[in-house]
C-alpha positions as CSV (number, residue, x, y, z in Angstrom):
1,X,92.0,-129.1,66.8
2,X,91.7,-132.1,64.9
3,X,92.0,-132.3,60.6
4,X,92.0,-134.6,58.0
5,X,91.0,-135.7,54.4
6,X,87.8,-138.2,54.3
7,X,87.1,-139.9,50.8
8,X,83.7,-141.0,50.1
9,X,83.5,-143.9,48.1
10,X,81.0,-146.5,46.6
11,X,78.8,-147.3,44.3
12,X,77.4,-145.1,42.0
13,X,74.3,-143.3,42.7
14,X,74.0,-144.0,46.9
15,X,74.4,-140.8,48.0
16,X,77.7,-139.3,48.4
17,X,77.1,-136.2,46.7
18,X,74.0,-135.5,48.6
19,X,75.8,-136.8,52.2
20,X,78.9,-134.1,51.5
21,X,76.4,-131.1,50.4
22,X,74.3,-131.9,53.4
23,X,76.9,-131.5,55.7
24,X,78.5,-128.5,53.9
25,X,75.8,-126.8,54.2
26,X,75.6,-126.0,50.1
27,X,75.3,-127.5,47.0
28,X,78.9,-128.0,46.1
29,X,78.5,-131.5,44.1
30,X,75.5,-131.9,41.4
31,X,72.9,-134.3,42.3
32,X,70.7,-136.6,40.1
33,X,68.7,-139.5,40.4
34,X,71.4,-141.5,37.5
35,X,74.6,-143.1,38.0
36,X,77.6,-142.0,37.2
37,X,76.7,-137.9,37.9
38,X,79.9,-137.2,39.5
39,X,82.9,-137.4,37.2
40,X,86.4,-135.9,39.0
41,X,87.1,-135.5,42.4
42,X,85.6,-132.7,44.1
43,X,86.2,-131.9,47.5
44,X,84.2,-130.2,50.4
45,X,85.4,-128.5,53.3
46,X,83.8,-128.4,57.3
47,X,85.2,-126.7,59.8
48,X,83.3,-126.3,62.9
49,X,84.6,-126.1,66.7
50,X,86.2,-129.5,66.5
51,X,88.4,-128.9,63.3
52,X,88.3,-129.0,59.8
53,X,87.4,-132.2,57.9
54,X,87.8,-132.4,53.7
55,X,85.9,-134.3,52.2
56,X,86.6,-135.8,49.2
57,X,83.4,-137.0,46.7
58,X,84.4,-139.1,44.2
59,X,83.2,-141.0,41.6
60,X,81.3,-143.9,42.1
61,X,83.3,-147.1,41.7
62,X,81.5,-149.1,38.2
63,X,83.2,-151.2,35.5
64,X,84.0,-148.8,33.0
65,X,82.6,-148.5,29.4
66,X,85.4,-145.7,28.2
67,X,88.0,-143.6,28.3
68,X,85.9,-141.2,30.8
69,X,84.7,-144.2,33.1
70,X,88.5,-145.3,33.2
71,X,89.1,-141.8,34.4
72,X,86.2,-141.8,37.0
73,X,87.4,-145.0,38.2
74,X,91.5,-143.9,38.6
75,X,90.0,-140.9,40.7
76,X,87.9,-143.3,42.8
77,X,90.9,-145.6,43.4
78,X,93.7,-142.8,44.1
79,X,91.7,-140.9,46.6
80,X,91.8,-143.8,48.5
81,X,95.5,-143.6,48.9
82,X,95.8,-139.9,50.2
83,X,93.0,-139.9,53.0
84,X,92.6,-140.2,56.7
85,X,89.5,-141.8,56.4
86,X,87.3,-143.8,54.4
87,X,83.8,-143.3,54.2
88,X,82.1,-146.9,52.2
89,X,78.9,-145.2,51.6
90,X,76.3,-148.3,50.5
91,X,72.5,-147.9,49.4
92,X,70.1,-150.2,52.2
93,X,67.4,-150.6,49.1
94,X,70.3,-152.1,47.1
95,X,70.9,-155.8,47.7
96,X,74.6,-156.8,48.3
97,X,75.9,-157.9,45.0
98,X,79.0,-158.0,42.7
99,X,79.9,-154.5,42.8
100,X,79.8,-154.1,46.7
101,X,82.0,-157.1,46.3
102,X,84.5,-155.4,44.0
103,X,84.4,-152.5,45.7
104,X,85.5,-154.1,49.3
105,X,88.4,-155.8,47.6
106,X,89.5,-152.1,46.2
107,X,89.7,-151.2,50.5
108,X,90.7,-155.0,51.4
109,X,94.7,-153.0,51.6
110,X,93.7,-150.2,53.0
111,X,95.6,-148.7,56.1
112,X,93.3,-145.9,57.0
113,X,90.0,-146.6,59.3
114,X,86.9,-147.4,57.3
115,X,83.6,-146.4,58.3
116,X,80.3,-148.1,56.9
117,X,77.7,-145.5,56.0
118,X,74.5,-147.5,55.7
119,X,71.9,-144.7,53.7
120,X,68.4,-144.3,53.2
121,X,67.5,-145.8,56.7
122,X,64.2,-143.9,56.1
123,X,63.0,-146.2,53.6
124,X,63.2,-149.6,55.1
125,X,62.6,-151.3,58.6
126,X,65.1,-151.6,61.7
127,X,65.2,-155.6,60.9
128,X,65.9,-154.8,57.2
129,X,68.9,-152.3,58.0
130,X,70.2,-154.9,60.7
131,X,70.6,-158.0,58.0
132,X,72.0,-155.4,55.5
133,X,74.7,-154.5,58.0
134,X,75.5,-158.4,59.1
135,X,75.5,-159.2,55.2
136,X,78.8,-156.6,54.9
137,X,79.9,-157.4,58.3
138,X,80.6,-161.2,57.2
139,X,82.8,-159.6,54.5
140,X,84.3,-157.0,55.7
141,X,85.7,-155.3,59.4
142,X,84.8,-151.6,59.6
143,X,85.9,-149.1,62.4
144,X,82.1,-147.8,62.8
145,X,78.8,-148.6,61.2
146,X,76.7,-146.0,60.9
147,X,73.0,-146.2,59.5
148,X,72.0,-142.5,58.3
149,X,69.8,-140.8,55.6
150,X,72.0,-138.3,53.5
151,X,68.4,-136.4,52.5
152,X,67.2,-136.1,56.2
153,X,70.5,-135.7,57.9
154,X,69.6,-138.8,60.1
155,X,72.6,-139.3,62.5
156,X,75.1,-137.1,60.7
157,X,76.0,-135.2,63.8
158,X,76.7,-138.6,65.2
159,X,79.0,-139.3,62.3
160,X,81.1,-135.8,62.5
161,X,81.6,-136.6,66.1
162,X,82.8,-139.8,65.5
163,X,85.2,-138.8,62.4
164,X,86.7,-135.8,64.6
165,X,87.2,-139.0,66.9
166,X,89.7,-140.7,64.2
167,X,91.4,-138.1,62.7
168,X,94.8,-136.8,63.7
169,X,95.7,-133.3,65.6
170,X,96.3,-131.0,62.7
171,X,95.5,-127.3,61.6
172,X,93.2,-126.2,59.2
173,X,94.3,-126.6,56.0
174,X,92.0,-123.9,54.3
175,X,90.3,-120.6,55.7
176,X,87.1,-121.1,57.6
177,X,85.1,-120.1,55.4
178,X,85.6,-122.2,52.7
179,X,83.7,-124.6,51.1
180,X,85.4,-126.5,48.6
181,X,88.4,-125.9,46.7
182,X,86.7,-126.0,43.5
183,X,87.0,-122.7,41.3
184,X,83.6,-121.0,40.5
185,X,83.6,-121.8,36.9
186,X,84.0,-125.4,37.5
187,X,80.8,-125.5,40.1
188,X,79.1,-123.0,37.3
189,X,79.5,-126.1,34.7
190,X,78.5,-128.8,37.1
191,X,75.0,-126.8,37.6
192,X,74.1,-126.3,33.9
193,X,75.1,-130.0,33.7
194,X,72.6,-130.8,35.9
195,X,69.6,-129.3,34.7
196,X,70.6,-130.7,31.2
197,X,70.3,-134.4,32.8
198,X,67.3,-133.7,35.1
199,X,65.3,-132.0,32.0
200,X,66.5,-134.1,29.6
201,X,65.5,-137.4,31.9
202,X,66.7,-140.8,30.0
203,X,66.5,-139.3,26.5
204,X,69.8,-137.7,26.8
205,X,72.3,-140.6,28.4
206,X,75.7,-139.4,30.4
207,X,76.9,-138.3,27.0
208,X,77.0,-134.4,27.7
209,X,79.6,-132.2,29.2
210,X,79.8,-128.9,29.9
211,X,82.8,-126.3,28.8
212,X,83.0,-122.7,30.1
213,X,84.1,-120.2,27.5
214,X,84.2,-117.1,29.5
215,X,83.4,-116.5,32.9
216,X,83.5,-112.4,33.8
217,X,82.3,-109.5,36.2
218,X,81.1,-106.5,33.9
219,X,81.4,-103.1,34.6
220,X,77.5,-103.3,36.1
221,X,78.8,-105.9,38.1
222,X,76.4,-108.6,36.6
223,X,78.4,-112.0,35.9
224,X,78.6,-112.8,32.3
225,X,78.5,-116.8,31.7
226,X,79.7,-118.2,28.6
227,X,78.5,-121.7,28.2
228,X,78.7,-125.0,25.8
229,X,76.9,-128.2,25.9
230,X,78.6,-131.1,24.4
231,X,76.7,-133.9,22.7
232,X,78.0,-136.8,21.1
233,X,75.4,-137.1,18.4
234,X,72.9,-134.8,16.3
235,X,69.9,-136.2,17.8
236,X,71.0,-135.5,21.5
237,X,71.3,-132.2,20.2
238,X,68.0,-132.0,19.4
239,X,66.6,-133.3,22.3
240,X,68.9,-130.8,24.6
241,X,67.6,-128.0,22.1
242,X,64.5,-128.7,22.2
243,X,61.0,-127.5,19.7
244,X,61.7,-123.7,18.9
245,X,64.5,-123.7,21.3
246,X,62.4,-124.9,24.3
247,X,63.9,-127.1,25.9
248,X,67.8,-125.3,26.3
249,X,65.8,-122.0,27.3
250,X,64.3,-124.3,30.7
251,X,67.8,-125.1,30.8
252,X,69.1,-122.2,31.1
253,X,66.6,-120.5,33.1
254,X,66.7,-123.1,35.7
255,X,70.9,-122.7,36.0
256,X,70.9,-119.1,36.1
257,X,68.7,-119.5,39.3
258,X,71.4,-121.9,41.3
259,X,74.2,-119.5,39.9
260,X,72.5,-116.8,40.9
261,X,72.4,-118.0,44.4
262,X,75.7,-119.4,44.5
263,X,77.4,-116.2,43.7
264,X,74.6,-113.5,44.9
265,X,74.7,-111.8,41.6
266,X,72.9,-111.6,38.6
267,X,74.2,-113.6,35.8
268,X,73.5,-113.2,31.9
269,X,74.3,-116.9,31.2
270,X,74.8,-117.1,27.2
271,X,74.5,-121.3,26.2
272,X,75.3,-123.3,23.2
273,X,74.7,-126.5,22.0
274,X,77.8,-128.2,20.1
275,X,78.8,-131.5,18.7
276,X,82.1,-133.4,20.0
277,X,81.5,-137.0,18.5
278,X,82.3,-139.6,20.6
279,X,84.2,-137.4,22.9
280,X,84.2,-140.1,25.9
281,X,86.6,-142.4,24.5
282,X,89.0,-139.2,23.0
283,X,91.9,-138.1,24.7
284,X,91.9,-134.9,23.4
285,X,88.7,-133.8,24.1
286,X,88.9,-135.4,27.5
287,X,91.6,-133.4,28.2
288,X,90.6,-130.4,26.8
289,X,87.1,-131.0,29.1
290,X,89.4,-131.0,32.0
291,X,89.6,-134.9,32.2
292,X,93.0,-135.5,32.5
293,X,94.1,-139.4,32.1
């Protein structure tokens, strides 16, 4: 048997939520189509025939604009000191540029092997993806390069064969059938965070979080969610409200549905809109959202 932690890193918004939930098997990190979705450290856990690989998602590595970015930035940076593994996960649409650059001086000390993970293969030609790879190869040595697409699972198997290939003998770490380490609550937030920034589109920015008041089985044996949105200002408030209440209602209903399937229950998911002004550059309220500096 063969184990070991694997940290996925780069830029934000290439794929490395979608590249760990396709090889989970399940939607254990949120997906969306801005930067910047995935804000702590979240890991996934594999175990197949060959051993158990952890994976660790983290945020994408950006120049950050507050308090929270700092945060999303530290947890990029230290997961890169307690892996086996280091997955640089890069976008082949995206032109190298000043914050691959950055980002390959943050694993220029590294002592682990570092993989290339070239995504989105599907979208461009075989002469396009070869220039892409030379361009980071002239910068940069890496242990394997692997072209892939995270959406269609292109060469992924290829890729777990190749990571059970580095990683040490070990045991598993957790049971076998785990999937992330993670408590329920925590995945319940990321969901209704989600829908809030996939409904909500570019008129509500990265300024939300999402707080869980009360999580609990009833006697029926239907969950019962308690749920707030945080906005920074009145007017994203509005918007995630929506006319007549429209808007937090799609919210909602779209949520319960991924809940639903992710704990095979029904769930009576109670949500609220509140105000915490400029709660991204607040210590307390970062804290008390479970960012920890």
């Amino acid at each position: 048997m063969r184990s070991g932690f694997v940290s996925i890193v780069g830029r934000p918004n290439v794929g490395k939520s979608t590249l760990m939930n396709n090889i989970i098997g399940e939607k254990i990190a949120i997906v969306t189509e801005k930067p910047q979705t995935t804000r702590t450290r979240i890991q996934g856990i594999h175990t197949c025939k060959d051993g158990q690989i952890i994976f660790v998602d983290t945020p994408g590595i950006h120049k950050p604009r507050h308090r929270l970015g700092e945060y999303m930035v530290k947890v990029s940076t230290r997961s890169l000191e307690e892996v086996d593994l280091i997955y640089y996960m890069t976008d082949v649409t995206r032109p190298f540029g000043s914050g691959e650059q950055h980002i390959i001086e943050s694993l220029s000390g590294s002592k682990v092997p570092i993989f290339l993970l070239v995504n989105k293969i599907d979208l461009v030609s075989k002469d396009q993806i070869n220039d892409y790879i030379n361009e980071f190869k002239s910068h940069m040595s890496f242990a394997e390069v692997i072209p892939l697409s995270a959406v269609l699972g292109t060469n992924i198997p290829e890729l777990l064969d190749k990571t059970f290939a580095y990683l040490p003998e070990g045991p598993l770490y957790y049971p076998e059938e785990d999937l992330t380490d993670q408590p329920m609550s925590f995945l319940v937030s990321e969901m209704i965070r989600e829908k809030a920034l996939l409904l909500t589109r570019d008129e509500v920015p990265h300024s939300i979080a999402v707080d869980i008041e009360e999580f609990k089985t009833q006697e029926n044996g239907k969950v019962y969610v308690r749920a707030v949105i945080y906005a920074e200002r009145d007017s994203q408030k509005g918007i995630i409200i929506g006319k007549n209440g429209k808007m937090l209602k799609q919210i909602g209903q779209d949520s319960r549905q991924d809940i639903e399937n992710l704990l095979d229950t029904s769930v009576y998911l109670d949500l609220w809109v509140k105000i915490k002004k400029n709660w991204r550059d607040n210590e307390s309220n970062l804290s008390q959202l479970g960012f920890k500096l």
